[in-house]
C-alpha positions as a Markdown table, in Angstrom:
| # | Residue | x | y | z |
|---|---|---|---|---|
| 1 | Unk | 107.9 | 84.2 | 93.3 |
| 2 | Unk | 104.6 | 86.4 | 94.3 |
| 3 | Unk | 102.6 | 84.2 | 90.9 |
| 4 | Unk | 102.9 | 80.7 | 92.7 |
| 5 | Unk | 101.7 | 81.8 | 96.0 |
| 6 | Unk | 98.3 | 80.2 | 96.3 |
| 7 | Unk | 95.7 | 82.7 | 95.6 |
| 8 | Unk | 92.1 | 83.0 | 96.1 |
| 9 | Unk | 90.2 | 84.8 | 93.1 |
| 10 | Unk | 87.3 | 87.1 | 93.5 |
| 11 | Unk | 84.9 | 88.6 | 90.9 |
| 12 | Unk | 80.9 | 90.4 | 91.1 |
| 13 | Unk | 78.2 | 90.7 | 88.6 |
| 14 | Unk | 76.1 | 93.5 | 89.9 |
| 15 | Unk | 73.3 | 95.3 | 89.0 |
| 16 | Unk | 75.1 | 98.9 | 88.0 |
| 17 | Unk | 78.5 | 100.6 | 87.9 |
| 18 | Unk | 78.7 | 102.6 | 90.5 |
| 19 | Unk | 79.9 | 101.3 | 94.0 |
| 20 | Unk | 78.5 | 103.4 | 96.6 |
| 21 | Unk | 75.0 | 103.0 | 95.5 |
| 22 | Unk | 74.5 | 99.3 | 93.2 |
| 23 | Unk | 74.2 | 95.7 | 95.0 |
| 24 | Unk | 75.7 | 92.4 | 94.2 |
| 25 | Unk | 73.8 | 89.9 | 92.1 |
| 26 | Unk | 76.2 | 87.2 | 92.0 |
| 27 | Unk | 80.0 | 86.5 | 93.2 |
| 28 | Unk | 82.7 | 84.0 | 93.1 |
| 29 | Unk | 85.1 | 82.9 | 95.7 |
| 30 | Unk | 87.7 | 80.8 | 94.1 |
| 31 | Unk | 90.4 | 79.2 | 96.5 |
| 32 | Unk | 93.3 | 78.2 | 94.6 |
| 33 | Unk | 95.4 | 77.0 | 97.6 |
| 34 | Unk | 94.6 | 73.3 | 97.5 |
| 35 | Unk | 95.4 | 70.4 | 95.0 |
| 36 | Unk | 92.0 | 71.2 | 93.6 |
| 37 | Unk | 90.6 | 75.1 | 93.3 |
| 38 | Unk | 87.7 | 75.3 | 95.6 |
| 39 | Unk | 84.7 | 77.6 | 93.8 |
| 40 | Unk | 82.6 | 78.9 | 96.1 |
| 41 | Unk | 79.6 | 80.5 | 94.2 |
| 42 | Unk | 76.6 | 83.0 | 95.4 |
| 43 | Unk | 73.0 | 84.3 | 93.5 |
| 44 | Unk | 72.0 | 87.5 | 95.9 |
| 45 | Unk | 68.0 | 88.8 | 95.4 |
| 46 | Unk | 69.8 | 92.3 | 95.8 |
| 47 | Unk | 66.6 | 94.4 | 97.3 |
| 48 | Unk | 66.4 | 96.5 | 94.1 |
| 49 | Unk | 65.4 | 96.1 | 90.5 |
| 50 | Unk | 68.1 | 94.8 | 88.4 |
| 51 | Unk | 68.3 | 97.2 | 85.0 |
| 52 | Unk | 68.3 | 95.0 | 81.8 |
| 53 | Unk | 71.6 | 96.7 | 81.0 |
| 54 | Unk | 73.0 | 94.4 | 84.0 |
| 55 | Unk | 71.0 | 91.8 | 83.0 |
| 56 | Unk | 72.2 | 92.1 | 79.4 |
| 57 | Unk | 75.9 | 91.6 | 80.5 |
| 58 | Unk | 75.6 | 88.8 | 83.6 |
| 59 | Unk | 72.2 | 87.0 | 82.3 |
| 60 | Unk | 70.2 | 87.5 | 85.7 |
| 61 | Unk | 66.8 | 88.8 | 85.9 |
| 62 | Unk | 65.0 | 90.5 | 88.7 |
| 63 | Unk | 62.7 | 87.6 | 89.0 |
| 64 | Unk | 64.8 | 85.2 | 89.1 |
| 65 | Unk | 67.0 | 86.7 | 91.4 |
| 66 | Unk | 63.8 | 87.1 | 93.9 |
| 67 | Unk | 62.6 | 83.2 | 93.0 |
| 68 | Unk | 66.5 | 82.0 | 93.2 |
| 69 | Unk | 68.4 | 84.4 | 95.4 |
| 70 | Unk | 69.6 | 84.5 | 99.0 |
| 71 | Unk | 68.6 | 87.3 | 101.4 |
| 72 | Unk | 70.9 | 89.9 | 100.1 |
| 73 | Unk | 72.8 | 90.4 | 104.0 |
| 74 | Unk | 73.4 | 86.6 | 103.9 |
| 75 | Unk | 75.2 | 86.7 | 101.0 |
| 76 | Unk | 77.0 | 89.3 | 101.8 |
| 77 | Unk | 77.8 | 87.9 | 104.9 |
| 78 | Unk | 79.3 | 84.7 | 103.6 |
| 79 | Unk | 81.3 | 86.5 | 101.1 |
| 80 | Unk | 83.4 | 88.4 | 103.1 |
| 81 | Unk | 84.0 | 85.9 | 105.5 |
| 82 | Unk | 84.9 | 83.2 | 103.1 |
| 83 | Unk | 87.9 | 85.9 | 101.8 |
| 84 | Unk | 88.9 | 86.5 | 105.5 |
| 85 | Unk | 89.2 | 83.3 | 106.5 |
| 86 | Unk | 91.4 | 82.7 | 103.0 |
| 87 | Unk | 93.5 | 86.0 | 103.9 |
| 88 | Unk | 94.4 | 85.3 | 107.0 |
| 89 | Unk | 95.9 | 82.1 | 105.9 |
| 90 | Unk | 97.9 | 84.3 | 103.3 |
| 91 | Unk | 96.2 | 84.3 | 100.4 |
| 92 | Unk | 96.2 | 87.0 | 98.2 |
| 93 | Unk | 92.8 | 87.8 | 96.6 |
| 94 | Unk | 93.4 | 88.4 | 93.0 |
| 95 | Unk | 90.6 | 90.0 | 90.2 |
| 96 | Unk | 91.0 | 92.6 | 87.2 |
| 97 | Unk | 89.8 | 95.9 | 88.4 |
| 98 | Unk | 90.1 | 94.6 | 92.1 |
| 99 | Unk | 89.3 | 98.1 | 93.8 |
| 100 | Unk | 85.9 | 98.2 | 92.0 |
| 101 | Unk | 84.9 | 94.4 | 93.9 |
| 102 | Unk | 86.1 | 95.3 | 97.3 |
| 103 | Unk | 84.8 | 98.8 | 97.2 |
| 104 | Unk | 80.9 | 97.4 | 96.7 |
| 105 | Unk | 81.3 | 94.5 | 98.7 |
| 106 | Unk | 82.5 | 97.2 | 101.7 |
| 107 | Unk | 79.3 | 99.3 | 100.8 |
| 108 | Unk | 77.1 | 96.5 | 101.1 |
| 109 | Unk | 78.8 | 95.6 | 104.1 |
| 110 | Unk | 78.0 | 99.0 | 105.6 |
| 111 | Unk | 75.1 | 99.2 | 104.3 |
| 112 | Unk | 73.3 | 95.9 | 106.3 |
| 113 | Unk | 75.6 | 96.8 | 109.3 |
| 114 | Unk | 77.5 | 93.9 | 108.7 |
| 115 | Unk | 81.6 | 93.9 | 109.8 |
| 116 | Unk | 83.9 | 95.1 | 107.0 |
| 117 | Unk | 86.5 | 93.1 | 105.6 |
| 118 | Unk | 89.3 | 94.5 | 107.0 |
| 119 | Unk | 88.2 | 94.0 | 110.5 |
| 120 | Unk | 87.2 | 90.4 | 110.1 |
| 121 | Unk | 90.8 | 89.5 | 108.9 |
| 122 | Unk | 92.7 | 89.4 | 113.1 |
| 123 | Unk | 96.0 | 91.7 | 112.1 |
| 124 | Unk | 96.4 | 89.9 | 108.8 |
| 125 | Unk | 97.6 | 91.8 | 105.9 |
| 126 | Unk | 95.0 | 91.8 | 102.9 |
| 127 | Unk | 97.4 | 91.4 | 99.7 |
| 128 | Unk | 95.7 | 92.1 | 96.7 |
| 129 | Unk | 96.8 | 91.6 | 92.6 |
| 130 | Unk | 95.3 | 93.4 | 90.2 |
| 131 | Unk | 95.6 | 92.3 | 86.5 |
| 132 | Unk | 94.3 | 95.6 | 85.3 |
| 133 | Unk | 96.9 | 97.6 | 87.2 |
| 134 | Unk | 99.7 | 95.0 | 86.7 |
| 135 | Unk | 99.2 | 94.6 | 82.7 |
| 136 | Unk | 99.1 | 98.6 | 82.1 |
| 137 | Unk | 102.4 | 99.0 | 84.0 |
| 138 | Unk | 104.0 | 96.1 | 82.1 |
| 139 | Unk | 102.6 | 96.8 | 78.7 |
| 140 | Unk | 102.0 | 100.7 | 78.8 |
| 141 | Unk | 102.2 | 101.2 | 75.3 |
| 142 | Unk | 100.1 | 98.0 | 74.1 |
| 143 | Unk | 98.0 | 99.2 | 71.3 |
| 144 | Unk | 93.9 | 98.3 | 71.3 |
| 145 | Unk | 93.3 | 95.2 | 69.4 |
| 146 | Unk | 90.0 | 96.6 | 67.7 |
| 147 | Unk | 88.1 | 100.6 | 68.5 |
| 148 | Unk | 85.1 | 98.3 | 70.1 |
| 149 | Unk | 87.2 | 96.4 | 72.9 |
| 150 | Unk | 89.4 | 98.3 | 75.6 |
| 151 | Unk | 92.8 | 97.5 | 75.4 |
| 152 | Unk | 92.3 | 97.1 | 79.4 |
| 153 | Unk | 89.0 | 94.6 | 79.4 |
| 154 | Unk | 89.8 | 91.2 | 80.8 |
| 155 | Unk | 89.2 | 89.9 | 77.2 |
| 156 | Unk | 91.5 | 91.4 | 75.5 |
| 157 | Unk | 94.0 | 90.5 | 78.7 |
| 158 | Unk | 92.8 | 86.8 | 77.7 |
| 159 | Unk | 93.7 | 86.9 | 74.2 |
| 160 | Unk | 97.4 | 89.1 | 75.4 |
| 161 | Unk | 98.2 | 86.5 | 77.0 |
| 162 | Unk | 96.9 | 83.9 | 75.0 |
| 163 | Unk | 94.1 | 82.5 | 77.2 |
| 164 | Unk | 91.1 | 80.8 | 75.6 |
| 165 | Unk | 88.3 | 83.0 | 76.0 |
| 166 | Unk | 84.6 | 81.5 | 76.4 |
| 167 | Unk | 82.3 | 84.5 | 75.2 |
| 168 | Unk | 78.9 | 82.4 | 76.6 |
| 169 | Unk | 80.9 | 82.1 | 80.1 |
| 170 | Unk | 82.0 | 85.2 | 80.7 |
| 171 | Unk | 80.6 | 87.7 | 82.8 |
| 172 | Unk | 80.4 | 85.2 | 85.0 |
| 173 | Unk | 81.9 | 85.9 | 88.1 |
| 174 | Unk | 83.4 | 82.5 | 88.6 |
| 175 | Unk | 85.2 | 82.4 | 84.8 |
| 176 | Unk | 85.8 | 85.8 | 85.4 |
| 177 | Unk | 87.8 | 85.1 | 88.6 |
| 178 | Unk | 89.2 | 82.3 | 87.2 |
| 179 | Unk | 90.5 | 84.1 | 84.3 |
| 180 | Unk | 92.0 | 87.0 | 86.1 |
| 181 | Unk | 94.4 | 84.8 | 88.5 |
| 182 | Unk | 95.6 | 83.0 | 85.2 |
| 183 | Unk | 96.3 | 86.2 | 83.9 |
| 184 | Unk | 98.3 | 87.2 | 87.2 |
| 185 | Unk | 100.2 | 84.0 | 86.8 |
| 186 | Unk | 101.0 | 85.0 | 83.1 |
| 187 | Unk | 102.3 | 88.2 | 83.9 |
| 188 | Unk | 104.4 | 86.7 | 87.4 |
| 189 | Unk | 105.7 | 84.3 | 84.6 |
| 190 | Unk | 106.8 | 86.7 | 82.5 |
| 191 | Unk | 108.3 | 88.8 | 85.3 |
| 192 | Unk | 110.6 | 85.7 | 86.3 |
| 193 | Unk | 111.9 | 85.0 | 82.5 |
| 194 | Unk | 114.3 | 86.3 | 80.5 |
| 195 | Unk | 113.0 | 88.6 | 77.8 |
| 196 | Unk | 114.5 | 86.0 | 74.9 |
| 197 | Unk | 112.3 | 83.4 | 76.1 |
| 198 | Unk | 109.0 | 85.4 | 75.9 |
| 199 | Unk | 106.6 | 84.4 | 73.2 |
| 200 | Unk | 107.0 | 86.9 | 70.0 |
| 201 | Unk | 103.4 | 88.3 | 70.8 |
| 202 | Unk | 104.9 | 89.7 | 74.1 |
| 203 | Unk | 108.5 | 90.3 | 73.4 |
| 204 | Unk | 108.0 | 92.7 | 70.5 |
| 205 | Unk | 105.8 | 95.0 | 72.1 |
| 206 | Unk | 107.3 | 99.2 | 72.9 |
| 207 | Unk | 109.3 | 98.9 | 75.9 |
| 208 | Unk | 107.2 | 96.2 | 78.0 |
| 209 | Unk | 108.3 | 96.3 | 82.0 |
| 210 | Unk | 107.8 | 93.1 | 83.4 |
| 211 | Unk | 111.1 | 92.6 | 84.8 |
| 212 | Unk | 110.0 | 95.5 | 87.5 |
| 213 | Unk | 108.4 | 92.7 | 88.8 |
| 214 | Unk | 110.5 | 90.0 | 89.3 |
| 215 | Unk | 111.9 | 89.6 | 92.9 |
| 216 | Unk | 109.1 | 91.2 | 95.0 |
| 217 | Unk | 107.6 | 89.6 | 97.5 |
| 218 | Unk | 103.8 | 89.9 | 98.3 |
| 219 | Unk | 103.8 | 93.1 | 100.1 |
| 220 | Unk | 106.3 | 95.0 | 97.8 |
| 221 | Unk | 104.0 | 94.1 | 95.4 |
| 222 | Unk | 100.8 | 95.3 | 96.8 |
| 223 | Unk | 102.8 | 98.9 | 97.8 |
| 224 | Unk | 104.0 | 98.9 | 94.3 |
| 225 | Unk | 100.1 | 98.4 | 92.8 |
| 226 | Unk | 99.4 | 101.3 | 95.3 |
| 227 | Unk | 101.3 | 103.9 | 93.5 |
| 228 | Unk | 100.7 | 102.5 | 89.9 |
| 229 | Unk | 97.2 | 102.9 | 90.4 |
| 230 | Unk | 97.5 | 105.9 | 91.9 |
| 231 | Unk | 99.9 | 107.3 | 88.6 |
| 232 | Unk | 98.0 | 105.8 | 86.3 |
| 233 | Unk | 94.7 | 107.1 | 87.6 |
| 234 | Unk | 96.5 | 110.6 | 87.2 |
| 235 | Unk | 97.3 | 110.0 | 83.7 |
| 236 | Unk | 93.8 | 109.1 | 83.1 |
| 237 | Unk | 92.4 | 112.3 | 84.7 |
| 238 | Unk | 94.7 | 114.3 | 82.9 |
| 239 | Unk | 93.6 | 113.1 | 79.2 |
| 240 | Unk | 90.1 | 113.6 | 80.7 |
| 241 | Unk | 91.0 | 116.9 | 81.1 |
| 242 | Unk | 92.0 | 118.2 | 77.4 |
| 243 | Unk | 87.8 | 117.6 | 76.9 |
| 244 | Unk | 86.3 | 118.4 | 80.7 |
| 245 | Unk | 88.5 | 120.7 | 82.7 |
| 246 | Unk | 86.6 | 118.8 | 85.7 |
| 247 | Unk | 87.1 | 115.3 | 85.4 |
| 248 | Unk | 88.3 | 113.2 | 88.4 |
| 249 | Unk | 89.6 | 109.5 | 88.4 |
| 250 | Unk | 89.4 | 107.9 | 91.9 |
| 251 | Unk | 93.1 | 106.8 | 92.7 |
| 252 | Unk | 92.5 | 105.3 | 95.8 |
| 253 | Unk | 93.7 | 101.6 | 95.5 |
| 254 | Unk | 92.8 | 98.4 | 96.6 |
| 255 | Unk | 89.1 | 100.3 | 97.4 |
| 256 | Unk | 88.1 | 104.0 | 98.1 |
| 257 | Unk | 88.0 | 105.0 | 101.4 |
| 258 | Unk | 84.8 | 104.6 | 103.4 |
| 259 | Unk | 85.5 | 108.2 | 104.4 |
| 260 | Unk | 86.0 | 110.2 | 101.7 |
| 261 | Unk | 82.5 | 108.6 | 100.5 |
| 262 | Unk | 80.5 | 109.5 | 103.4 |
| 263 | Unk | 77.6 | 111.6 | 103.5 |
């Protein structure tokens, strides 16, 4: 059962949106192997102003990020190792919107000529579960719970399936984290149970498909993940289209290709 394999969670707060330019603020390592989870926390001065939009969502300044902050390399440093350490012991890293995470953390990587995660991790496979691409493949046709809140945000995942949700602690990376690989083991529990014993919130919702992932072991479910993302990126792009003929979504899944980014 891929939900009870001991996990380690992951989750940013950074100072924009986009992933080939912004820097990480703050992150969360959160090893969930042990008897008791293991939260390893980080405050980066990132280099760069931090926009008061950012601030408005994660709560950190650019002065106190100078006054309080690590050198932004360190940081970076320690982040990635502290995942490669827990992936080569077989942990899966697990976070909503995963491929947005490992993307910037490989930027910044690159971008202090630091080494990337994949080639810190000795031949071990990085596993990765995604709680945004796992709950739109289960519950496809869930409808939004209000026209403010995305029917994909990690609250409205919280409140699916029915996890309190602390509005003054989120958005921080740590909750965040910790949220996300509760949702994960929601959905793995619902995948291993029959559909009579789901709770009513779950069970009467159009055609749910949980059951496609019972029985799959870590690396059938990362392939699987692959293509959703990939299909459902597609089916985004193509509703972009019906208003801009040139809309792209970014398939690529668990992080875009260094590559296809490089100038």
């Amino acid at each position: 059962m891929w939900h009870k394999t001991p996990m380690v969670a992951f989750d940013l707060e950074t100072t924009g949106v986009d992933v080939e330019a912004d820097r990480i603020v703050t992150a969360a390592v959160i090893d969930l192997a042990g008897e008791k989870r293991l939260t390893l926390e980080w405050l980066a001065d990132p280099g760069i102003e931090i926009p008061e939009g950012a601030t408005a969502v994660h709560g950190i300044t650019t002065e106190h990020a100078r006054e309080k902050g690590e050198r932004a390399p360190v940081v970076v440093d320690q982040i990635a190792e502290s995942l490669a350490v827990r992936v080569q012991l077989g942990s899966p890293v697990v976070g909503h919107n995963v491929p947005y995470d490992l993307t910037l953390l490989d930027r910044e990587l690159r971008r202090y000529e630091l080494v990337p995660l994949q080639d810190r991790l000795d031949g071990a496979p990085l596993h990765v579960i995604d709680t945004r691409v796992l709950d739109q493949h289960c519950l496809p046709y869930r409808k939004r719970v209000s026209e403010t809140q995305g029917a994909r945000q990690l609250i409205t995942l919280a409140q699916v399936y029915s996890l309190p949700w602390d509005a003054e602690a989120a958005h921080g990376c740590s909750y965040d984290a910790l949220i996300a690989a509760r949702i994960a083991y929601r959905i793995g529990t619902l995948a291993h149970t029959p559909r009579a014993q789901w709770p009513q919130t779950i069970r009467f919702n159009r055609r749910p498909r949980f059951h496609e992932l019972d029985g799959l072991d870590l690396a059938q479910l990362h392939e699987l993940q692959i293509t959703l993302a990939a299909e459902q990126a597609a089916g985004l792009q193509e509703h972009f289209r019906k208003t801009n003929p040139d809309a792209v979504v970014d398939g690529s899944w668990p992080l875009r290709p260094w590559e296809a980014n490089r100038v």
